[in-house]
mmCIF file as gemmi writes it, N, C-alpha and C atoms, coordinates in Angstrom:
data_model
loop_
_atom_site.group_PDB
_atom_site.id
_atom_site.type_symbol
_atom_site.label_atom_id
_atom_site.label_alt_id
_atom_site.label_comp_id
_atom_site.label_asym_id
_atom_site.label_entity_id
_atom_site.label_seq_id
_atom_site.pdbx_PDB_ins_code
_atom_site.Cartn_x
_atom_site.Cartn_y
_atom_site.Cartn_z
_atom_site.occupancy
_atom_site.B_iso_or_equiv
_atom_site.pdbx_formal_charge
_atom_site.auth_seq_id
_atom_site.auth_asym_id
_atom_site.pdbx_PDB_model_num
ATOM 1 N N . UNK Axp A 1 ? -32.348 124.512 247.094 1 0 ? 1 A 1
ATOM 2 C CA . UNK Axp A 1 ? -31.257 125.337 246.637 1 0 ? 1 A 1
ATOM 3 C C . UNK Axp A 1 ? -30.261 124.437 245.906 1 0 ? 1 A 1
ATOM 4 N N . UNK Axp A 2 ? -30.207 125.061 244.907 1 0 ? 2 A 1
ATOM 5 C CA . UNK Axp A 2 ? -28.733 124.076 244.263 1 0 ? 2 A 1
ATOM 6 C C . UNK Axp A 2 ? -27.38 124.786 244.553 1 0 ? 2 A 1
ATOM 7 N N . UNK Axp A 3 ? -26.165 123.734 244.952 1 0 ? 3 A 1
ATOM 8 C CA . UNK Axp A 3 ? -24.966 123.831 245.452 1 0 ? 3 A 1
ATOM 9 C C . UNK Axp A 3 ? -24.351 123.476 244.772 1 0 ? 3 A 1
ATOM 10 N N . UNK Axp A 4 ? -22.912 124.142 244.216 1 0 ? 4 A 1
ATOM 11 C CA . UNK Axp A 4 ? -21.642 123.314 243.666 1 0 ? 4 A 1
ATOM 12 C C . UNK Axp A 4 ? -20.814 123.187 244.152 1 0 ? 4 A 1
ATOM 13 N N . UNK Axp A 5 ? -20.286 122.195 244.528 1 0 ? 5 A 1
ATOM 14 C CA . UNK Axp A 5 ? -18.972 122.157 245.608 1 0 ? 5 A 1
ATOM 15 C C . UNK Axp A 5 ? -18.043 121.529 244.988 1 0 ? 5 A 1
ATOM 16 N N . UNK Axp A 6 ? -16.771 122.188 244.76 1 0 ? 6 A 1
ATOM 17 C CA . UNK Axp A 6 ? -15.5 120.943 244.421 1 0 ? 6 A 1
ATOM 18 C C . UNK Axp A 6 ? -14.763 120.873 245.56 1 0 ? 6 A 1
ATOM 19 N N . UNK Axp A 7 ? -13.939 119.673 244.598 1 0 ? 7 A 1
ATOM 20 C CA . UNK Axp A 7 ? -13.362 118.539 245.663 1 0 ? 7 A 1
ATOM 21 C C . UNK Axp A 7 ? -14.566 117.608 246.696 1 0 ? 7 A 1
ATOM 22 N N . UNK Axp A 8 ? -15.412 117.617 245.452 1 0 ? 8 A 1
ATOM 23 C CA . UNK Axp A 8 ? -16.747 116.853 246.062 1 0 ? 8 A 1
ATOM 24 C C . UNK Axp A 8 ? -16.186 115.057 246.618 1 0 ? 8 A 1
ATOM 25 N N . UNK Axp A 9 ? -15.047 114.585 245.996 1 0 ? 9 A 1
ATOM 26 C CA . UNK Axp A 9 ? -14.312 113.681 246.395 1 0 ? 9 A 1
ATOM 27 C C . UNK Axp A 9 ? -13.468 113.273 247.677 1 0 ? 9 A 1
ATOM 28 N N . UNK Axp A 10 ? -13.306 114.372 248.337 1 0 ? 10 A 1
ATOM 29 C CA . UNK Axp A 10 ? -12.332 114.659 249.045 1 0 ? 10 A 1
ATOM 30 C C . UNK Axp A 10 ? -12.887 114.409 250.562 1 0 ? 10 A 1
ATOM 31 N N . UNK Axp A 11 ? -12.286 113.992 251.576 1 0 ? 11 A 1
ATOM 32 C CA . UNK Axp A 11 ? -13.174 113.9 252.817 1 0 ? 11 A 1
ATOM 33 C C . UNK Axp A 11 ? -14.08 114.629 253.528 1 0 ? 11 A 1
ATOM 34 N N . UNK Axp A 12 ? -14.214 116.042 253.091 1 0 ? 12 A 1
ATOM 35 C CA . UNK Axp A 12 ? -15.123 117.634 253.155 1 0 ? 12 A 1
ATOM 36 C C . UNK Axp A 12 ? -16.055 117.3 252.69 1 0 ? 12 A 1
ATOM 37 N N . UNK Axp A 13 ? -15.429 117.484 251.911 1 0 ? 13 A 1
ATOM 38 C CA . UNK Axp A 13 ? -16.339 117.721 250.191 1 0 ? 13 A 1
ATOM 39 C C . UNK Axp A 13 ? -17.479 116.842 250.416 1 0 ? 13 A 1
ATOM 40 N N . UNK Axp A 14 ? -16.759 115.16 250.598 1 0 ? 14 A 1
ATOM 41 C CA . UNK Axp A 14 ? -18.473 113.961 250.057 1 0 ? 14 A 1
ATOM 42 C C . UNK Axp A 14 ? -18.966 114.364 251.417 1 0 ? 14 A 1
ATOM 43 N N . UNK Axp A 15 ? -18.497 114.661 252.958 1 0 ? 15 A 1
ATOM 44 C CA . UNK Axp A 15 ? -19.898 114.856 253.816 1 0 ? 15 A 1
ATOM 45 C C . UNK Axp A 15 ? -20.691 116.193 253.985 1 0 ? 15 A 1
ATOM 46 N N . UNK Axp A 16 ? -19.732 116.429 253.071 1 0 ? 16 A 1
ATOM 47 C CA . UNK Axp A 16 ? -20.684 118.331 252.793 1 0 ? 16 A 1
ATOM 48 C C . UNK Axp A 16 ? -21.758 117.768 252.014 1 0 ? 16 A 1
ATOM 49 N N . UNK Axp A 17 ? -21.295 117.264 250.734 1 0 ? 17 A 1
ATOM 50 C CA . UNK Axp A 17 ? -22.763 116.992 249.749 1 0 ? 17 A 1
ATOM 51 C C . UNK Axp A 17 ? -23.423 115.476 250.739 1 0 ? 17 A 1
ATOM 52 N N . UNK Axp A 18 ? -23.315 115.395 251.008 1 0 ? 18 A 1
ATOM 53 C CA . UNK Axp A 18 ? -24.322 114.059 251.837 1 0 ? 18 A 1
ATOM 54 C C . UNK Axp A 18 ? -24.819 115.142 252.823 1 0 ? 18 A 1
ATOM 55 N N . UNK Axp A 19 ? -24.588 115.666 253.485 1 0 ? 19 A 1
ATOM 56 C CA . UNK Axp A 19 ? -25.761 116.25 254.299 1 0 ? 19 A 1
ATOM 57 C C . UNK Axp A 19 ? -26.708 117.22 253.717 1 0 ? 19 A 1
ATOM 58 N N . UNK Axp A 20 ? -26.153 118.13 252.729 1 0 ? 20 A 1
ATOM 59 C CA . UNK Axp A 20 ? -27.062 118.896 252.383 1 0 ? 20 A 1
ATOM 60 C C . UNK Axp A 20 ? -27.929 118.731 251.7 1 0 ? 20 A 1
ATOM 61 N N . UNK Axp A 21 ? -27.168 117.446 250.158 1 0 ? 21 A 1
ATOM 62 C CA . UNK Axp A 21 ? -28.468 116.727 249.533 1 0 ? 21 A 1
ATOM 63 C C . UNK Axp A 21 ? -29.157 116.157 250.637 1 0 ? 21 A 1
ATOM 64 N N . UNK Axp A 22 ? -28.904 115.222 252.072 1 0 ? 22 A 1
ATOM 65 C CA . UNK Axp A 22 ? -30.254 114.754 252.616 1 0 ? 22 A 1
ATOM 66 C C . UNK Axp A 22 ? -31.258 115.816 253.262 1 0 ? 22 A 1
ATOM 67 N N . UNK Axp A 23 ? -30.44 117.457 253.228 1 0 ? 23 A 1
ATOM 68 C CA . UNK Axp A 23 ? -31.548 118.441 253.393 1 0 ? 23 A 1
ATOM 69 C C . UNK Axp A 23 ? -32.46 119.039 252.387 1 0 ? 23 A 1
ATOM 70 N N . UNK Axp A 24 ? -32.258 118.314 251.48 1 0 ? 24 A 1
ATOM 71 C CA . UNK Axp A 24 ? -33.132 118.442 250.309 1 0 ? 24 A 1
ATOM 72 C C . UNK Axp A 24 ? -32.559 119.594 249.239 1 0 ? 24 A 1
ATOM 73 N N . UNK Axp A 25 ? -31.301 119.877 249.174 1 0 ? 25 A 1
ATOM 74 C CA . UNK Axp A 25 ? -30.342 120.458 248.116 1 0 ? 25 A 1
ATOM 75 C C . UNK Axp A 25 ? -30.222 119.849 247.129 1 0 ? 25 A 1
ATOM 76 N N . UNK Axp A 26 ? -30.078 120.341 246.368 1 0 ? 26 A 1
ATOM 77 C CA . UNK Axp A 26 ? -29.733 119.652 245.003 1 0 ? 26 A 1
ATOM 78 C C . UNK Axp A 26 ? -28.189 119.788 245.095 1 0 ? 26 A 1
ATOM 79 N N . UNK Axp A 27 ? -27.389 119.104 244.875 1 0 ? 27 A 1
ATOM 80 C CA . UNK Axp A 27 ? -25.892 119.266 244.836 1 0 ? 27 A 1
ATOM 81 C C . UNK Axp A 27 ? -25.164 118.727 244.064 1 0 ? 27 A 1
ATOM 82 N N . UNK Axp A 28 ? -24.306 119.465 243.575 1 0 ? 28 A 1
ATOM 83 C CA . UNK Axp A 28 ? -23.816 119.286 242.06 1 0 ? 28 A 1
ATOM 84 C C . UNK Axp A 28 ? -22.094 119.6 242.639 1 0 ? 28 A 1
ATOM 85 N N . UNK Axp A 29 ? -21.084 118.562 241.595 1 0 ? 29 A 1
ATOM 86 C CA . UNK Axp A 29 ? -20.095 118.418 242.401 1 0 ? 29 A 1
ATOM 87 C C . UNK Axp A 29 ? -18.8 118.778 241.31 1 0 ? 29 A 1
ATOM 88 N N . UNK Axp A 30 ? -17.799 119.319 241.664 1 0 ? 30 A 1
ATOM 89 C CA . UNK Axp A 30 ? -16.727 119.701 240.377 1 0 ? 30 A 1
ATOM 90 C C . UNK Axp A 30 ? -15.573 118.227 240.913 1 0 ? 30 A 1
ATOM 91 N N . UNK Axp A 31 ? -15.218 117.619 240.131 1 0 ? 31 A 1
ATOM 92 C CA . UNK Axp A 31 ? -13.946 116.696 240.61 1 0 ? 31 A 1
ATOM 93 C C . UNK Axp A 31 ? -13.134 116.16 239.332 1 0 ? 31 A 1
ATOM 94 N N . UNK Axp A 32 ? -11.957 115.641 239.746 1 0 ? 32 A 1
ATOM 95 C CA . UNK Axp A 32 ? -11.492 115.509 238.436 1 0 ? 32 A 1
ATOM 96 C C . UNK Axp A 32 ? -11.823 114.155 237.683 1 0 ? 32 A 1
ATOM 97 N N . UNK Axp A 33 ? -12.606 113.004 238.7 1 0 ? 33 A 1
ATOM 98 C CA . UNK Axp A 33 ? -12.814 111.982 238.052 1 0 ? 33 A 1
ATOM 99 C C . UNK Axp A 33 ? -14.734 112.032 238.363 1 0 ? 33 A 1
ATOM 100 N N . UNK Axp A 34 ? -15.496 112.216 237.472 1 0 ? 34 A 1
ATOM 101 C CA . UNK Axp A 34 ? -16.844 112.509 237.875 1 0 ? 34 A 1
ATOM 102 C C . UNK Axp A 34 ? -17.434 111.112 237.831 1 0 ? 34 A 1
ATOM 103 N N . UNK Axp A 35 ? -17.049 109.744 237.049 1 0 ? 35 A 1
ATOM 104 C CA . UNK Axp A 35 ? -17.707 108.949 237.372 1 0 ? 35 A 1
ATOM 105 C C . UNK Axp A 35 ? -17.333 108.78 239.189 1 0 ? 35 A 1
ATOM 106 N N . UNK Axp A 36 ? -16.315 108.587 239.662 1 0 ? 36 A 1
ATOM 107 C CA . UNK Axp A 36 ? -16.03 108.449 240.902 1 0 ? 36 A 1
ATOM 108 C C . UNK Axp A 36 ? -16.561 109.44 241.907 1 0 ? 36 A 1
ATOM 109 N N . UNK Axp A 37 ? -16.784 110.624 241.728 1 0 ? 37 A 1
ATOM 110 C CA . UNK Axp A 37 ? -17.849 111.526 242.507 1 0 ? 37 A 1
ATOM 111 C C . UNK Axp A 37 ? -19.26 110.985 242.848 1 0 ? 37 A 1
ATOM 112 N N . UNK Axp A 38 ? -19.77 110.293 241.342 1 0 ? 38 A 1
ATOM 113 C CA . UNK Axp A 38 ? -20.821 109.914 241.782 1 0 ? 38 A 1
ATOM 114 C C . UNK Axp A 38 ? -21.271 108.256 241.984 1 0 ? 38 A 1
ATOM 115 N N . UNK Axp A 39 ? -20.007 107.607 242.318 1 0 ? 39 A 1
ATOM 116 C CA . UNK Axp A 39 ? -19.553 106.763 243.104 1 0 ? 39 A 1
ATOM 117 C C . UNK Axp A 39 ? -19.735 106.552 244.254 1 0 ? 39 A 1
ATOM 118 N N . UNK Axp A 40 ? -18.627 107.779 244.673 1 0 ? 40 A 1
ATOM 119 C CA . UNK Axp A 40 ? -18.428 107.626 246.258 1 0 ? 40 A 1
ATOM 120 C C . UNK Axp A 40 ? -19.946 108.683 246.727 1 0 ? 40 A 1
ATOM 121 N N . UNK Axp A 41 ? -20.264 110.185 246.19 1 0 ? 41 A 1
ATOM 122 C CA . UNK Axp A 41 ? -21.47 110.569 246.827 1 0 ? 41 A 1
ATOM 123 C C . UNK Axp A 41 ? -22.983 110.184 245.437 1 0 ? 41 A 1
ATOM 124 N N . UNK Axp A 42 ? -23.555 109.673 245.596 1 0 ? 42 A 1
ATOM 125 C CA . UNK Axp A 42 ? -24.445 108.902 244.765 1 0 ? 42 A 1
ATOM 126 C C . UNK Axp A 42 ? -25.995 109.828 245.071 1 0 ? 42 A 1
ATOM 127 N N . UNK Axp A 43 ? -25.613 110.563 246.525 1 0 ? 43 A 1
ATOM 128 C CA . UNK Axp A 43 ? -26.804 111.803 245.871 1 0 ? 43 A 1
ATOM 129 C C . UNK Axp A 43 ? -26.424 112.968 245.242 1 0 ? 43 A 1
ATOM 130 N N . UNK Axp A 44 ? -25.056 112.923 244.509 1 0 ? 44 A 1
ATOM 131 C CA . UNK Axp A 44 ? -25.142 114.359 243.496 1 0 ? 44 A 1
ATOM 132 C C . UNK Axp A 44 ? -26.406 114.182 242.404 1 0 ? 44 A 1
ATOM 133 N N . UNK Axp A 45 ? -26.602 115.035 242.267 1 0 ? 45 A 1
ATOM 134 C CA . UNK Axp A 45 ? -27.533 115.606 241.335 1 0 ? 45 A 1
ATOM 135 C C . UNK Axp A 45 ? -26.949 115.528 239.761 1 0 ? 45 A 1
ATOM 136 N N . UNK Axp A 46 ? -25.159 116.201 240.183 1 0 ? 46 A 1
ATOM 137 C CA . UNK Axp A 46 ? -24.644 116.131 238.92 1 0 ? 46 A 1
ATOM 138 C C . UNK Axp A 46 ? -23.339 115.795 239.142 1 0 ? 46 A 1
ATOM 139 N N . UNK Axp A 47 ? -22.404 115.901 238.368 1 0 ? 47 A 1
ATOM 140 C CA . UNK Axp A 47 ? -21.065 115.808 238.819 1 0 ? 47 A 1
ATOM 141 C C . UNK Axp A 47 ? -20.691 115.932 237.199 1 0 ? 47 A 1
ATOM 142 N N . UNK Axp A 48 ? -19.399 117.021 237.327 1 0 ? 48 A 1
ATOM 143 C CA . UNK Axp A 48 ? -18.585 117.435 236.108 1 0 ? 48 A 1
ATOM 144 C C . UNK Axp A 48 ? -17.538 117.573 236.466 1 0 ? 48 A 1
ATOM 145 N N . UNK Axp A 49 ? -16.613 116.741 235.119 1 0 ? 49 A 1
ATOM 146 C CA . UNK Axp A 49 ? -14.958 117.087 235.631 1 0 ? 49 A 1
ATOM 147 C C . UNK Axp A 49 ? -14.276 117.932 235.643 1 0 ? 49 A 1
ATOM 148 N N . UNK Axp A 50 ? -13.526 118.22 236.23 1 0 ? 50 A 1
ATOM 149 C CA . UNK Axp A 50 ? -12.682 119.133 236.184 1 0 ? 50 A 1
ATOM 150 C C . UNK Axp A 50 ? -11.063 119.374 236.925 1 0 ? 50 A 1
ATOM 151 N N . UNK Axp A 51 ? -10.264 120.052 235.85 1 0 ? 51 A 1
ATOM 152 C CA . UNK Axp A 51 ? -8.602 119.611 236.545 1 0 ? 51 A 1
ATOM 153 C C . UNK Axp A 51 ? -8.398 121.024 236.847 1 0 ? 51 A 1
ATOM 154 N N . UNK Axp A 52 ? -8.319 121.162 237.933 1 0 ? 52 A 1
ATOM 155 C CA . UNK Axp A 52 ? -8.035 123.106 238.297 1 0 ? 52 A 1
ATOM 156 C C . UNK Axp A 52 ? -6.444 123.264 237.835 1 0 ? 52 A 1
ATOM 157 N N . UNK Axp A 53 ? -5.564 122.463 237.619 1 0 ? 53 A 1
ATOM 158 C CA . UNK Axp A 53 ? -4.349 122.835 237.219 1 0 ? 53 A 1
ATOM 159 C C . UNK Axp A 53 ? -4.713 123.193 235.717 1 0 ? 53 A 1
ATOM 160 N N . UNK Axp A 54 ? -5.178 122.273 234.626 1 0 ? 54 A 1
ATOM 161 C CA . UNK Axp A 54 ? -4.911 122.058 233.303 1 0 ? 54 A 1
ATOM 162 C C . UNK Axp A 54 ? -6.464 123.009 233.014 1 0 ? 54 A 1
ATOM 163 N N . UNK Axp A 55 ? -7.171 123.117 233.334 1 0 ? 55 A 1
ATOM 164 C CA . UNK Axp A 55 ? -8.605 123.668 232.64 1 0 ? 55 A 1
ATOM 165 C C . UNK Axp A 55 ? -9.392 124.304 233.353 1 0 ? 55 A 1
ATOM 166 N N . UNK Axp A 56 ? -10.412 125.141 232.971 1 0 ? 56 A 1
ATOM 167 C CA . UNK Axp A 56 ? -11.051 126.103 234.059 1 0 ? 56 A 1
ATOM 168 C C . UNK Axp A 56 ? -12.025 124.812 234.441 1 0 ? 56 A 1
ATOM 169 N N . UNK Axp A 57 ? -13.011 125.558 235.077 1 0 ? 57 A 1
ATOM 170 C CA . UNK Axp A 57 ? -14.134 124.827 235.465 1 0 ? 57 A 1
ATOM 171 C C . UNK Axp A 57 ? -15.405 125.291 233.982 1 0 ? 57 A 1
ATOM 172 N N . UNK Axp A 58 ? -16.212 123.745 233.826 1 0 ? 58 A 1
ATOM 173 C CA . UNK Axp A 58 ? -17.051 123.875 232.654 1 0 ? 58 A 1
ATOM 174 C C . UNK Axp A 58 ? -18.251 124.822 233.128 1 0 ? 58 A 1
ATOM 175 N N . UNK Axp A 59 ? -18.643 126.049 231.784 1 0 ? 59 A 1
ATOM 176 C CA . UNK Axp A 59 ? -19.408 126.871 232.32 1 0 ? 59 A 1
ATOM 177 C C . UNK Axp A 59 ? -20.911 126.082 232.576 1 0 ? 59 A 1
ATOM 178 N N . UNK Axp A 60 ? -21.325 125.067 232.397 1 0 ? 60 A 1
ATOM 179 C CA . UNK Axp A 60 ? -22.698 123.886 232.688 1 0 ? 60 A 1
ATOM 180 C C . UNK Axp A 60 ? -22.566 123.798 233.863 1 0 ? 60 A 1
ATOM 181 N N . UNK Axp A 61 ? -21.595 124.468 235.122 1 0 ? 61 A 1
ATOM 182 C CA . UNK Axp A 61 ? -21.552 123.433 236.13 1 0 ? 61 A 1
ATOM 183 C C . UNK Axp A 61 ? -22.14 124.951 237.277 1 0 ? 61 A 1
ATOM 184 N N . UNK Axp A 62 ? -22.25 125.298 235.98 1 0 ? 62 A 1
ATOM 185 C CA . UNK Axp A 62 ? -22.393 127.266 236.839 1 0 ? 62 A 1
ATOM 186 C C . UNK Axp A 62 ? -24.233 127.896 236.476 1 0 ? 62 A 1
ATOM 187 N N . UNK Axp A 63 ? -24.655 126.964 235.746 1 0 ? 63 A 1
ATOM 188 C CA . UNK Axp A 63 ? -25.907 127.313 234.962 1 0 ? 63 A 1
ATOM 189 C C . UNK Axp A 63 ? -27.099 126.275 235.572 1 0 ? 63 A 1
């Protein structure tokens, strides 16, 4: 199953996507700095930025 979770950065967020990618999810992450998403969780699948104040979320992160 693929998942998008934001605030994939956030202390939730990276052990949400670490467990579910090690359940074999694909997990894809919204944050505002995406090299650092896939930094700190390194099994996203994907990671796209995004500033919920200044911009919606990119429609790629929904497809």
């Amino acid at each position: 199953m693929r998942i998008l979770i934001t605030g994939v950065t956030g202390f939730i967020g990276s052990r949400l996507a670490e467990t579910l990618a090690s359940n074999t999810h694909e997990v894809w992450g919204l944050s505002r700095d995406p090299n650092k998403a896939k930094q700190r969780v390194p099994q996203l699948a994907q990671a796209f930025a995004w500033n919920p104040v200044a911009n919606p979320p990119p429609i790629a992160a929904f497809t």
